[in-house]
C-alpha positions as CSV (number, residue, x, y, z in Angstrom):
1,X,-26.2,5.2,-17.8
2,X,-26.3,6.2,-21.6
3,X,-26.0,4.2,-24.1
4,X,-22.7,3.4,-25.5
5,X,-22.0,2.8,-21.8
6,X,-23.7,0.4,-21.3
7,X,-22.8,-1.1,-24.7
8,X,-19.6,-0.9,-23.8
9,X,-19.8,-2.4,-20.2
10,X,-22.6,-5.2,-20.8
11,X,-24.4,-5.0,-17.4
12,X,-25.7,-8.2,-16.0
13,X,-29.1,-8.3,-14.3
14,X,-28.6,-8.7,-10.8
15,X,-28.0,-11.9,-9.3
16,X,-28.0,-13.9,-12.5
17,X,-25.6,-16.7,-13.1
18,X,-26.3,-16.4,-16.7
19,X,-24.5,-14.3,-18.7
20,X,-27.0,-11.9,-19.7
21,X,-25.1,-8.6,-20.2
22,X,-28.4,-6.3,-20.1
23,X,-28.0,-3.7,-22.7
24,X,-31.4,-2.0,-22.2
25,X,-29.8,1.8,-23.8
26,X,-31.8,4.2,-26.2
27,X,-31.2,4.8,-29.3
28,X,-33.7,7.0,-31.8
29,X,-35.7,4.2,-33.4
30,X,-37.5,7.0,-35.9
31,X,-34.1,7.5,-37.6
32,X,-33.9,4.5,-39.9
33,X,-33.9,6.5,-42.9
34,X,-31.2,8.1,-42.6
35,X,-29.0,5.0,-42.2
36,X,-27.6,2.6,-45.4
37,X,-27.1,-0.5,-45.8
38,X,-23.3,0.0,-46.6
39,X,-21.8,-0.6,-43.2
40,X,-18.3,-3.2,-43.5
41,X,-19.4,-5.4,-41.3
42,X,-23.1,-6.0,-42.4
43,X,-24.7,-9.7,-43.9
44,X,-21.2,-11.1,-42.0
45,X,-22.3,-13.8,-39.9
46,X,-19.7,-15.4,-37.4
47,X,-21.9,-18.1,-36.4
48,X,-25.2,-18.6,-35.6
49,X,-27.5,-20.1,-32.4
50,X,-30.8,-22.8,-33.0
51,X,-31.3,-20.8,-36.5
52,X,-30.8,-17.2,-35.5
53,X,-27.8,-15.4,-37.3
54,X,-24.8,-14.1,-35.3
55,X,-23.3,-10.9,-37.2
56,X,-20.0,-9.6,-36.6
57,X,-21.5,-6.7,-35.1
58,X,-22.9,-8.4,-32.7
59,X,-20.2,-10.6,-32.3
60,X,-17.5,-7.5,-32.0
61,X,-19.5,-5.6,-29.3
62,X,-19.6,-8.8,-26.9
63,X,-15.8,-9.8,-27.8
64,X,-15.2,-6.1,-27.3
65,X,-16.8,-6.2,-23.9
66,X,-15.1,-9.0,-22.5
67,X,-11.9,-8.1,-24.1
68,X,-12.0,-5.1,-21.7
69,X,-13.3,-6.7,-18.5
70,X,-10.3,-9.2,-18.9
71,X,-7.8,-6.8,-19.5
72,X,-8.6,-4.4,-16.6
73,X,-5.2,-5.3,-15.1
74,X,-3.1,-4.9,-18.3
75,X,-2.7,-8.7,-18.5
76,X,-2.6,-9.9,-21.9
77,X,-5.2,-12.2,-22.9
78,X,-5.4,-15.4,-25.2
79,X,-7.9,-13.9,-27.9
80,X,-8.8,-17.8,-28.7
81,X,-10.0,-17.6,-25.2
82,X,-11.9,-14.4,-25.1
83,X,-13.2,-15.6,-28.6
84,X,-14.7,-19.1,-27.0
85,X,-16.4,-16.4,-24.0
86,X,-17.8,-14.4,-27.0
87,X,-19.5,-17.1,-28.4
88,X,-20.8,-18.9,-25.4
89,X,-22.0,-15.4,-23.8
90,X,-24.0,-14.7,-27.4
91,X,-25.2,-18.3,-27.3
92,X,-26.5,-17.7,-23.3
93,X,-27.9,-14.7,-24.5
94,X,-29.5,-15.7,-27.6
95,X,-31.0,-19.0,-25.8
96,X,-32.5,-17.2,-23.0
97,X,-34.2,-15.0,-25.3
98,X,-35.4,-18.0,-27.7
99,X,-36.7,-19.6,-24.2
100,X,-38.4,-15.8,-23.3
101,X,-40.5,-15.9,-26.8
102,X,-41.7,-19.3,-25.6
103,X,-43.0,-18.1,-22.3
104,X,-45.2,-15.7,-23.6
105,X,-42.5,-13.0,-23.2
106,X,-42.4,-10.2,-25.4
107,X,-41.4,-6.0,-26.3
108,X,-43.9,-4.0,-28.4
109,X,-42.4,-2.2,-31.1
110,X,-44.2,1.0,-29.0
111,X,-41.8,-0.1,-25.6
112,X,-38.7,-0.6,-27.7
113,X,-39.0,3.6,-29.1
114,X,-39.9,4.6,-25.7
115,X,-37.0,3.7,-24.4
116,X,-35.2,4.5,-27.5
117,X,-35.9,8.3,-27.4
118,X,-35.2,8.9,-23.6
119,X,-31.4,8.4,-24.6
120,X,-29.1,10.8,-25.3
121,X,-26.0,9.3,-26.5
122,X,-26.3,10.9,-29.3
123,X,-27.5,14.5,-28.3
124,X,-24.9,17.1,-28.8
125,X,-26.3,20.2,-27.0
126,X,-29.5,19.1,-26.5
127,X,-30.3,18.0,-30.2
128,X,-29.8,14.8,-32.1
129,X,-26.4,14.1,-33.3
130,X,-27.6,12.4,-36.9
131,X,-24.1,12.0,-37.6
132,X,-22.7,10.6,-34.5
133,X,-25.7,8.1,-34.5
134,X,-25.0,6.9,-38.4
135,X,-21.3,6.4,-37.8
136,X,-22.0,4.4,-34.7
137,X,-24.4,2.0,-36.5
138,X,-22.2,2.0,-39.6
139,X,-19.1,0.5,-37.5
140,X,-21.5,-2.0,-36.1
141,X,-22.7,-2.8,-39.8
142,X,-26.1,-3.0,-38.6
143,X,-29.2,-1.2,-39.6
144,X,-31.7,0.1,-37.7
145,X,-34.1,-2.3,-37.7
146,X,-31.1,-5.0,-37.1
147,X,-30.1,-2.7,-34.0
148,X,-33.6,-2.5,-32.4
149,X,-34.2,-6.7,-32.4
150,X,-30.7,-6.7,-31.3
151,X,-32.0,-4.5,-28.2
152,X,-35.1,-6.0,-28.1
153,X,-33.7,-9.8,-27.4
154,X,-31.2,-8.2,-24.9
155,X,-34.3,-6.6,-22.6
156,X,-36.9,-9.7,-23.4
157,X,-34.3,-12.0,-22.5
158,X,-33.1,-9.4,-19.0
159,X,-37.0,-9.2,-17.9
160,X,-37.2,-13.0,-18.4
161,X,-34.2,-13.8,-16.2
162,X,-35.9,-11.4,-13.7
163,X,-39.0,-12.9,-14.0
164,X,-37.4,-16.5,-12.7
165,X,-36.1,-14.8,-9.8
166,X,-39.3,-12.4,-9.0
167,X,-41.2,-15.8,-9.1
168,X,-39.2,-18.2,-7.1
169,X,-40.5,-18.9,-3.6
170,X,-40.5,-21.0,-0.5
171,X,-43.6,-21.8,1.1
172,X,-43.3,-21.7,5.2
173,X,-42.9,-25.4,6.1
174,X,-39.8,-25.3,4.0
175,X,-38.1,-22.5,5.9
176,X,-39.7,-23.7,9.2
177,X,-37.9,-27.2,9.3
178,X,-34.9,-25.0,7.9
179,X,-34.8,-23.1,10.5
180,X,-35.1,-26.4,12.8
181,X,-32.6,-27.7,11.4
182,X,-30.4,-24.9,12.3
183,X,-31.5,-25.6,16.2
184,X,-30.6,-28.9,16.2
185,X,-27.5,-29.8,18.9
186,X,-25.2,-32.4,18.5
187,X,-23.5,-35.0,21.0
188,X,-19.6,-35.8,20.4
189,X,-17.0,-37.4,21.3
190,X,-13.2,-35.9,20.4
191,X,-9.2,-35.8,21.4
192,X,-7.4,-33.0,20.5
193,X,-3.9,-33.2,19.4
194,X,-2.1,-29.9,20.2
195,X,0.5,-29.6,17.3
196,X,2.6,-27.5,19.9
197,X,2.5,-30.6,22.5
198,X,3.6,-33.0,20.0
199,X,6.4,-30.3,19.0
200,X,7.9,-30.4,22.7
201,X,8.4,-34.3,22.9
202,X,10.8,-33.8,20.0
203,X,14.3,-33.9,20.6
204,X,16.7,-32.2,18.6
205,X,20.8,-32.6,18.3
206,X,23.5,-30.0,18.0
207,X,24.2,-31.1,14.6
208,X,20.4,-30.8,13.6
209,X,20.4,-27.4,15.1
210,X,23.9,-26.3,12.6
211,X,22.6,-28.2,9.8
212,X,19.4,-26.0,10.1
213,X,21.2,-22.9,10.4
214,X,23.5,-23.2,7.7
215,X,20.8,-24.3,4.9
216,X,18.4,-21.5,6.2
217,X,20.4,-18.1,6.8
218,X,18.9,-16.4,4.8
219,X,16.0,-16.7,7.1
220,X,17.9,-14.9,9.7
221,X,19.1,-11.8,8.1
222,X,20.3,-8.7,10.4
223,X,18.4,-5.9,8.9
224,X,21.0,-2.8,7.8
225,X,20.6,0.0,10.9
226,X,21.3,3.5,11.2
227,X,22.2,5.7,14.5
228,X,21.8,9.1,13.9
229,X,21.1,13.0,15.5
230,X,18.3,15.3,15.1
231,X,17.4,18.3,15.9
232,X,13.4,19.3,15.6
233,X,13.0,23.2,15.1
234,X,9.5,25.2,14.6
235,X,8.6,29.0,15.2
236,X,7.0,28.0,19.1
237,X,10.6,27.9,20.5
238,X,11.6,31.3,20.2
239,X,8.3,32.7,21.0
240,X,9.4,32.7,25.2
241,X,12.6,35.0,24.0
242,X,10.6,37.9,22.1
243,X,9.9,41.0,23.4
244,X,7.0,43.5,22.1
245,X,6.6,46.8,22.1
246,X,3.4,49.3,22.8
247,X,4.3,50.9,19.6
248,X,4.7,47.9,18.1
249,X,1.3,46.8,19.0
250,X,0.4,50.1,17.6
251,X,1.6,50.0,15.0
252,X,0.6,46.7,13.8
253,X,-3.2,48.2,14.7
254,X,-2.7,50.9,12.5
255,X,-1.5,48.6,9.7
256,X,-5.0,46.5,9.8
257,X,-7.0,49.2,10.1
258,X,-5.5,50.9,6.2
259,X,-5.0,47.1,5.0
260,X,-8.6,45.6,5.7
261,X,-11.8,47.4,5.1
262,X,-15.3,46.0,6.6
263,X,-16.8,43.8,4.8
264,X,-20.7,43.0,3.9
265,X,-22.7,40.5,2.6
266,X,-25.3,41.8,0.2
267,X,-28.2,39.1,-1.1
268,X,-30.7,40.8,-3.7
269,X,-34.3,40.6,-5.2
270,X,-34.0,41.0,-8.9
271,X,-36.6,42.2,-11.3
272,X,-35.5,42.5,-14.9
273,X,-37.6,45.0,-17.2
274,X,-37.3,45.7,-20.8
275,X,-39.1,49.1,-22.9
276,X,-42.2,47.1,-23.1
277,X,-42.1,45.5,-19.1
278,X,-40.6,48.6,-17.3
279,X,-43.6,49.5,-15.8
280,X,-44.8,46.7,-14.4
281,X,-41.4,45.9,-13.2
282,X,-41.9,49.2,-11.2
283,X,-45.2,48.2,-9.7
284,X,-44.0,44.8,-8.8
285,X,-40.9,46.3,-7.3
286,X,-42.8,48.4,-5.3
287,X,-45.1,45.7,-4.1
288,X,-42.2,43.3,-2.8
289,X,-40.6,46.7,-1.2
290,X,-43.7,47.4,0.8
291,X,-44.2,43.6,2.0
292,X,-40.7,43.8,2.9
293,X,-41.5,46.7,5.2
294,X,-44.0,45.0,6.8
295,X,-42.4,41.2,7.0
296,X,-38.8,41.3,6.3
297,X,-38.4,38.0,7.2
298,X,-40.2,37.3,3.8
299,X,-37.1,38.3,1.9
300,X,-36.0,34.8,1.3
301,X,-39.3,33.1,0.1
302,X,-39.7,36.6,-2.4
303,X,-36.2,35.7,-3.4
304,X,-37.4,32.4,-4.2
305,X,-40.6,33.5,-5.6
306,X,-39.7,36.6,-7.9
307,X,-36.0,37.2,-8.3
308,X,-35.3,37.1,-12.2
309,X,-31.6,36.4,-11.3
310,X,-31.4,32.5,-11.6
311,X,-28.0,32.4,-10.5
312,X,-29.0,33.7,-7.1
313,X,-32.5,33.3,-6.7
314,X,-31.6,29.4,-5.1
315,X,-29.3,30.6,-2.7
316,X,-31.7,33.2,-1.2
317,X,-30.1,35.6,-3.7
318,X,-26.7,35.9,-2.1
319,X,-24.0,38.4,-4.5
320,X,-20.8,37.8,-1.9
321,X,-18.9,40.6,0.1
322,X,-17.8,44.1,-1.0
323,X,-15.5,46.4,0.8
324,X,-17.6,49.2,-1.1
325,X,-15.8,49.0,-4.3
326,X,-17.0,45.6,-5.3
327,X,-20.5,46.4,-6.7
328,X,-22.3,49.0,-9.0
329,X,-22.2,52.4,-7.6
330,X,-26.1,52.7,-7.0
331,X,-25.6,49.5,-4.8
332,X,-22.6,50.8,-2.8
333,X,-23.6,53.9,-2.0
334,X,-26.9,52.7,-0.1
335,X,-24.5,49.4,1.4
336,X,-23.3,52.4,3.2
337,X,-26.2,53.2,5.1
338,X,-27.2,49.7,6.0
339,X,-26.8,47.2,9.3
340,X,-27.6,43.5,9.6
341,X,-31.0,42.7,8.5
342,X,-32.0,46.3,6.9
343,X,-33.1,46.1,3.5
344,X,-32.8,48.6,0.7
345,X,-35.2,51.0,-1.1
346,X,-35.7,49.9,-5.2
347,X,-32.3,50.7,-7.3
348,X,-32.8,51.0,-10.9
349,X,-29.7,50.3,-12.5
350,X,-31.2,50.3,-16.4
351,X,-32.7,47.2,-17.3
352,X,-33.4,45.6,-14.1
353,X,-34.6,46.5,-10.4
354,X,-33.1,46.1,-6.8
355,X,-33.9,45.1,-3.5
356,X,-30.7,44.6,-1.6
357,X,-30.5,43.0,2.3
358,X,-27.8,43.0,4.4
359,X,-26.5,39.4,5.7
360,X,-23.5,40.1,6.9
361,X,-20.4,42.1,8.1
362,X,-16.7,41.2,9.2
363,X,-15.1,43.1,12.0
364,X,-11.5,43.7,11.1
365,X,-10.8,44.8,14.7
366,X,-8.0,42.8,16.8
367,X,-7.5,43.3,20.9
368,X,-4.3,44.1,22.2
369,X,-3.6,40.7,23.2
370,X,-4.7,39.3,19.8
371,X,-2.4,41.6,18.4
372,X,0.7,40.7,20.6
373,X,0.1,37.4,19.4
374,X,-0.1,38.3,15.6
375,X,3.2,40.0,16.4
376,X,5.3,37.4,18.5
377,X,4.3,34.7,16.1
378,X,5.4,36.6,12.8
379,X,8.7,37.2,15.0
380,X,9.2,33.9,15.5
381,X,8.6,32.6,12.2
382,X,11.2,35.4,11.0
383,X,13.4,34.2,13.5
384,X,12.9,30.6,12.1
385,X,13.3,31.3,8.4
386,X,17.0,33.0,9.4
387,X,18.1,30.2,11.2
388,X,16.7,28.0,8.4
389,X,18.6,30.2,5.9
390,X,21.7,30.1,7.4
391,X,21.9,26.2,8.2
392,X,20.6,25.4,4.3
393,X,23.3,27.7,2.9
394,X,25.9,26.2,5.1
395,X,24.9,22.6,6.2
396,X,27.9,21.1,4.3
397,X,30.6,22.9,6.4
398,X,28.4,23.7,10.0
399,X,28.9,21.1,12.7
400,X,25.7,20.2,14.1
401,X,27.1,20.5,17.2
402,X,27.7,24.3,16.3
403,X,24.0,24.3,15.2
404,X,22.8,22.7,19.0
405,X,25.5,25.1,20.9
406,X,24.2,28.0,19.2
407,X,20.9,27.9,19.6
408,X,21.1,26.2,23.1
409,X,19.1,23.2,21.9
410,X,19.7,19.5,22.3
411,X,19.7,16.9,19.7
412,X,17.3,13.7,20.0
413,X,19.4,10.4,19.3
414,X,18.0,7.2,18.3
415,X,20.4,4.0,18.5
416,X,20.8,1.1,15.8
417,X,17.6,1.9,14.3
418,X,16.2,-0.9,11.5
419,X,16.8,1.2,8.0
420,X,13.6,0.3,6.9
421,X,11.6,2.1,9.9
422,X,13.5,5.3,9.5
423,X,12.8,5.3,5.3
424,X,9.2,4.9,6.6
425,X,9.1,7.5,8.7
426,X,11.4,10.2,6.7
427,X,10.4,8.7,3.2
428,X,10.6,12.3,1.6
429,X,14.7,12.9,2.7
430,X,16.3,13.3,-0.5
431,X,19.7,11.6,1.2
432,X,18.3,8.2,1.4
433,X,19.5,6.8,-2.1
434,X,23.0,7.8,-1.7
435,X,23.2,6.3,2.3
436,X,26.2,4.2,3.0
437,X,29.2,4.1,5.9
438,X,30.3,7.3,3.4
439,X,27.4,9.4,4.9
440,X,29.1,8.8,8.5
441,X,29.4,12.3,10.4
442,X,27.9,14.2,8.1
443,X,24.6,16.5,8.4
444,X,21.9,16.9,6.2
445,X,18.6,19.3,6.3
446,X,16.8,21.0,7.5
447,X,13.7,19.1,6.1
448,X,10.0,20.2,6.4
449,X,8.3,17.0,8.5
450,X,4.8,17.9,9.2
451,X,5.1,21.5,10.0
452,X,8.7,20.3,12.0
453,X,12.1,21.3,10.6
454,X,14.6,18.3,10.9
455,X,18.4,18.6,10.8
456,X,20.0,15.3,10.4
457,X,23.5,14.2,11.7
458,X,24.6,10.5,10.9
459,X,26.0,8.9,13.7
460,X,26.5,4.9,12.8
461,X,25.6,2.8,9.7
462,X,25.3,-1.1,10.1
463,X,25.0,-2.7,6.4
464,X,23.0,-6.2,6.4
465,X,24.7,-8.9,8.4
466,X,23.6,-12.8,8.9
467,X,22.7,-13.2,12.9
468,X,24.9,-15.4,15.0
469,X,23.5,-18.7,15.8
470,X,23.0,-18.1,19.4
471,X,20.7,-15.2,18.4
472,X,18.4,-17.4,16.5
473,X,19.0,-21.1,18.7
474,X,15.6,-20.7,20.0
475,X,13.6,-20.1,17.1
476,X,15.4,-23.1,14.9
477,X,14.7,-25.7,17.7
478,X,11.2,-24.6,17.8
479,X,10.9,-25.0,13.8
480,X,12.7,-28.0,13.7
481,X,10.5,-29.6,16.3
482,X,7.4,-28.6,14.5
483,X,8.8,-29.9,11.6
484,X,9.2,-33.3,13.4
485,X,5.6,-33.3,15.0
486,X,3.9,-32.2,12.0
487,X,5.6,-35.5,10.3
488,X,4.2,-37.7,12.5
489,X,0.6,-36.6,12.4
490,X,-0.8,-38.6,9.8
491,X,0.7,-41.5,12.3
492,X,-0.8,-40.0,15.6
493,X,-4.2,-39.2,14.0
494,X,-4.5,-43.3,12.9
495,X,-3.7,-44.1,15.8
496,X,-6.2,-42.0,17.8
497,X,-9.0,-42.7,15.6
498,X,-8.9,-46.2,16.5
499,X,-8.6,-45.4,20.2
500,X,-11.7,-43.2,19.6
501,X,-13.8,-45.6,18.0
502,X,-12.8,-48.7,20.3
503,X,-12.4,-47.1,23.5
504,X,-14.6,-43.7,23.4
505,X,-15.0,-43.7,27.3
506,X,-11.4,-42.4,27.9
507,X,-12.1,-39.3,25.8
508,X,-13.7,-35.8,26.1
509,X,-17.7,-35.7,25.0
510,X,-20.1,-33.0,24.7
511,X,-23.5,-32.9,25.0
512,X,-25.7,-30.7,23.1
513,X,-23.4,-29.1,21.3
514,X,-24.7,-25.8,19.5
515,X,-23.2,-24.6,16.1
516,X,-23.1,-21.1,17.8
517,X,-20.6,-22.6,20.5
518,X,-17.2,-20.9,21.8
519,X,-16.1,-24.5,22.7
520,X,-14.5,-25.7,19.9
521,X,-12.9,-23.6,16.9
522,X,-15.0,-22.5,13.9
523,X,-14.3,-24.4,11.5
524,X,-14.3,-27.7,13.3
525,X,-17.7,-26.4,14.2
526,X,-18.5,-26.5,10.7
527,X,-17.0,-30.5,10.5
528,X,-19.3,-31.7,12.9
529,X,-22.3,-30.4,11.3
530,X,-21.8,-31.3,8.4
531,X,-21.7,-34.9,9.5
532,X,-24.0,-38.1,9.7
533,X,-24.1,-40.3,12.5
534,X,-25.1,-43.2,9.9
535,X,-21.5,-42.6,9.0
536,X,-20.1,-44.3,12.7
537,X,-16.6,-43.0,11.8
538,X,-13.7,-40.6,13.7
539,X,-13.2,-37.6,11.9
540,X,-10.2,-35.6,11.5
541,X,-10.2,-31.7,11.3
542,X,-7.2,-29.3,11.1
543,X,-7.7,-26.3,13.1
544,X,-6.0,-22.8,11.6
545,X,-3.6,-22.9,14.6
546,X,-2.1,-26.4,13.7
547,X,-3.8,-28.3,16.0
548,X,-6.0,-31.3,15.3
549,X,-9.5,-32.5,16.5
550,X,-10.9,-35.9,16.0
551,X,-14.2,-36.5,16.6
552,X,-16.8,-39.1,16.6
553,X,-20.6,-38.1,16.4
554,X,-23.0,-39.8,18.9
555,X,-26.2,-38.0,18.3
556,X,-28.3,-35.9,16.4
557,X,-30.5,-33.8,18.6
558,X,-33.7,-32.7,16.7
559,X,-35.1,-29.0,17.7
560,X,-38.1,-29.6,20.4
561,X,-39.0,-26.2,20.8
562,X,-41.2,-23.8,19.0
563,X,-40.2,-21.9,15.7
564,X,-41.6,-18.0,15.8
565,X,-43.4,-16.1,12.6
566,X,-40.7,-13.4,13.1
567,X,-37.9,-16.3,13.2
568,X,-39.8,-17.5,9.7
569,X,-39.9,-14.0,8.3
570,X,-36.4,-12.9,9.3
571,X,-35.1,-16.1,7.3
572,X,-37.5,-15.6,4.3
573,X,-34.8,-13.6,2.4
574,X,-31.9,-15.1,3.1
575,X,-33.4,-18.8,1.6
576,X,-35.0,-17.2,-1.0
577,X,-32.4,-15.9,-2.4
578,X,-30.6,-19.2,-2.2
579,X,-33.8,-20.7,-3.6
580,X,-33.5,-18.6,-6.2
581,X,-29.7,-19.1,-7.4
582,X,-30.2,-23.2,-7.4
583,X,-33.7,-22.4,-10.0
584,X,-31.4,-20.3,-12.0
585,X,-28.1,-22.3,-11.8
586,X,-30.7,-25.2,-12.9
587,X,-32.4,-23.3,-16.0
588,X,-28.6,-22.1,-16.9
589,X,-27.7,-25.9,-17.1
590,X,-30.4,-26.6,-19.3
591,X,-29.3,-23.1,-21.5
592,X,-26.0,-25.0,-21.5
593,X,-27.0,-28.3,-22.8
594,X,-29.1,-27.1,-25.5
595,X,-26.0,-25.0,-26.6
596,X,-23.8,-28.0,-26.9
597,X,-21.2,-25.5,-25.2
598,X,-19.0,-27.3,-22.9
């Protein structure tokens, strides 16, 4: 990534919590001369962190940066509040660069040019842009020096944060009782309360059932629905009714044979010469030829080795097809005499010498069958496109039932279709803005679907209606008693907590419950281990279905078994890593409370 991209996007070293926005980019650092110290925004200091001076250059390229991660979604952003990011990204920055010195941490002057000069943000065709590097240090209002410790404390600062991470480790003991702890079974006691039990000893009145229905219709909205015709037409069904004829076939035979000529695939050796290099192009010409004659299957590595043509010479000099008119006369007229795999004599054509090969060639010849085919299916699109024609310059005043009588075809009906299902599937119809009880009857098409032509003939349109109660007396019962159960949870979940605790013998247990078990759902999984039996309690946990478990825990049960080096190694990564977040979560607290950022 060059440069100004990376200016511009602030990358973060990877898995850092602190906001480091590594800008390790290149600019020239010999250049200095050539830059002032004129820029607008130089010797402006917006603030400045345990001593070190904040410029508004500075400042603007981090404000900048946010500015544009925040606003990735067009939202418009509270600049007080990408201001206060600014200044506590700087500080983060600045601090962790400060606590890099201190560690010994450091960038020779050397380090900082290499990486300057491999940049080329500001090459324009392969040279430096002076001009385009001035103006961008000028908006900055920094010089160059300024711009290389701003660089510098970016990179220190990046290898630093790296450094923690590279250097954070867990020695085996820890991720062996880890592991063990992740063996461990546990013995419990639980009820389950099925929300959909409690739901069915509710009762629920006719005037609960009305009450419900009149406060919530919208709820139970009849979807508008369309009936409608169509009729599906492609070339394929009037291929059975077409009739060819020998001289037809003929024809059509001698048609390809004047329209398409052979073709052949030509790759080349090249060997360019000038007044001075003629002759030894000759000789080295005449050395490939001969080694040709002996091992033409060398033509590809001589390609490789000695073809002048660098366009070709990495494709095994391939120039294409000709149908003899494509290339230079002196080529064509030897193509001529050539088969697959025969190679050329040396053609001199000026200021450079050839050795051609032939690849490939294309046989423009059909069988009689293929040719019947070619034939009965250009029929039948002709057929097609008249039928087409005539129903597109007519479809206003045809019947559709004209169209299906006519060509003996019969229409496809579909019944009260939902409106939104057939927009999905015919999104494209250019009727479906203006569809209303006004479209009744009429026909619209014929519409390309996927290769299908589709005539259209409305049959019935339903506009939105509110279901009758009897449609939806079912479903409102079963929400109100939901409603009712769910109410009286908090009650039945007191109440079964004590009978849990006082009574335990009268409920489910399991022993030696694993956190990999298909017993119990996920998440309540996840309760139980997260909990102490010091804590002697019932514990409640909502499942995603609704339904509730309530558990006590009886017993921890440690791991007895043995822990493997692969088991050790396989986890090594995975707790490092977490090992690794909590060191730098930890060192960017301390960052913070040196800032005095809250």
């Amino acid at each position: 990534m060059s440069a100004l991209s990376n200016i511009r996007n602030g990358l973060n070293s990877s898995g850092s919590s602190i906001i480091v926005g590594i800008l390790i980019f290149g600019l020239v650092a010999t250049f200095g001369g050539f830059i002032g110290s004129s820029g607008s925004l130089i010797g402006n200091e917006v603030f400045s962190v345990k001593g070190k001076s904040i410029s508004q250059g500075e400042y603007s390229l981090e404000y900048n940066r946010i500015y544009n991660l925040l606003n990735e979604d067009q939202n418009e952003i509270d600049p007080n509040f990408i201001d206060q990011l600014t200044r506590e990204s700087i500080t983060y920055k600045e601090l962790n660069y400060q606590s890099a010195i201190r560690a010994g941490f450091n960038l020779s002057e050397q380090e900082i040019n290499k990486n300057i000069k491999l940049d080329q943000s500001f090459y324009v065709d392969g040279k430096f842009d002076v001009d385009l590097y001035r103006g961008f240090l000028s908006r900055l209002g920094m010089t160059p020096t300024d711009f290389k410790e701003f660089l510098k404390s970016r990179t220190v600062g990046a290898n630093f944060t790296n450094f923690i991470e590279k250097s954070s480790f867990l020695p085996n003991f820890y991720l062996r009782d880890f592991l063990n702890s992740t063996k461990q079974s546990r013995d419990i006691t639980f009820v389950k309360v099925a929300l959909e039990d409690e739901a069915q000893k509710e009762k629920v009145s006719s005037d609960e059932i009305d009450k419900f229905y009149q406060n919530n219709k919208y709820q139970f909205i009849e979807s508008k629905k369309i009936s409608y015709n169509y009729l599906s037409l492609n070339s394929a069904l009037f291929i059975d009714d077409i009739e060819i004829s020998d001289q037809e076939i003929n024809e059509e035979k001698e048609a390809l044979k004047d329209a398409f000529k052979s073709q052949k695939r030509i790759s080349h050796i090249e060997i360019s010469y000038d007044e001075n290099s003629k002759q030894d192009a000759l000789l080295k010409a005449k050395e490939l030829s001969e080694e040709l004659s002996i091992s033409p299957n060398k033509f590809n590595l001589l390609v490789q080795n000695f073809s002048s043509d660098l366009g070709t010479k990495d494709i095994e000099g391939d120039l294409g097809f000709t149908d003899g008119s494509f290339f230079p006369e002196e080529f064509e007229s030897e193509i001529k005499l050539m088969e697959i795999g025969d190679i050329s004599k040396v053609i001199d054509l000026g200021n450079s010498l050839h050795i051609l090969k032939l690849t490939e060639k294309t046989n423009n010849s059909l069988s009689e069958m293929e040719l019947k085919e070619k034939i009965t299916l250009a029929k039948a699109n002709d057929k097609l496109n008249e039928i087409l024609l005539t129903i597109e310059d007519s479809i206003e005043d045809i019947s559709l039932d004209d169209i299906y009588s006519d060509l003996n075809l019969s229409p496809e009906t579909v019944t009260s279709e939902s409106l939104e299902l057939f927009v999905n599937k015919y999104s494209d119809l250019d009727f479906l803005d203006d569809l209303d009880q006004n479209s009744l009857s009429s026909s619209f098409g014929p519409y390309d679907i996927n290769g299908e032509f589709l005539i259209f003939k409305i049959l019935n349109y339903e506009n939105e209606t509110f279901k009758i109660l009897e449609e939806v007396k079912s479903d409102i019962i079963s929400e109100i008693k939901l409603t009712k159960a769910k109410s009286r949870l908090k009650e039945i979940i007191k109440i079964k907590k004590k009978e849990l605790l006082s009574n335990p013998s009268k409920f489910t247990s399991y022993v030696e419950l694993k956190r990999g078990n298909s017993l119990l759902p996920v998440e309540v999984t996840s309760k139980i281990f997260l909990s102490s039996v010091e804590a002697n309690d019932a514990i409640s946990v909502e499942a995603l279905d609704g339904d509730i478990y309530i558990f006590k825990l009886d017993q921890v049960n440690k791991f007895k078994g043995i822990t493997s080096n692969e088991e050790i190694e396989a986890s090594k990564d995975y707790l490092d890593n977490i090992y690794k977040r909590i060191v730098l979560d930890s060192y960017n607290e301390s960052l913070r409370d040196m800032s005095g950022l809250n």
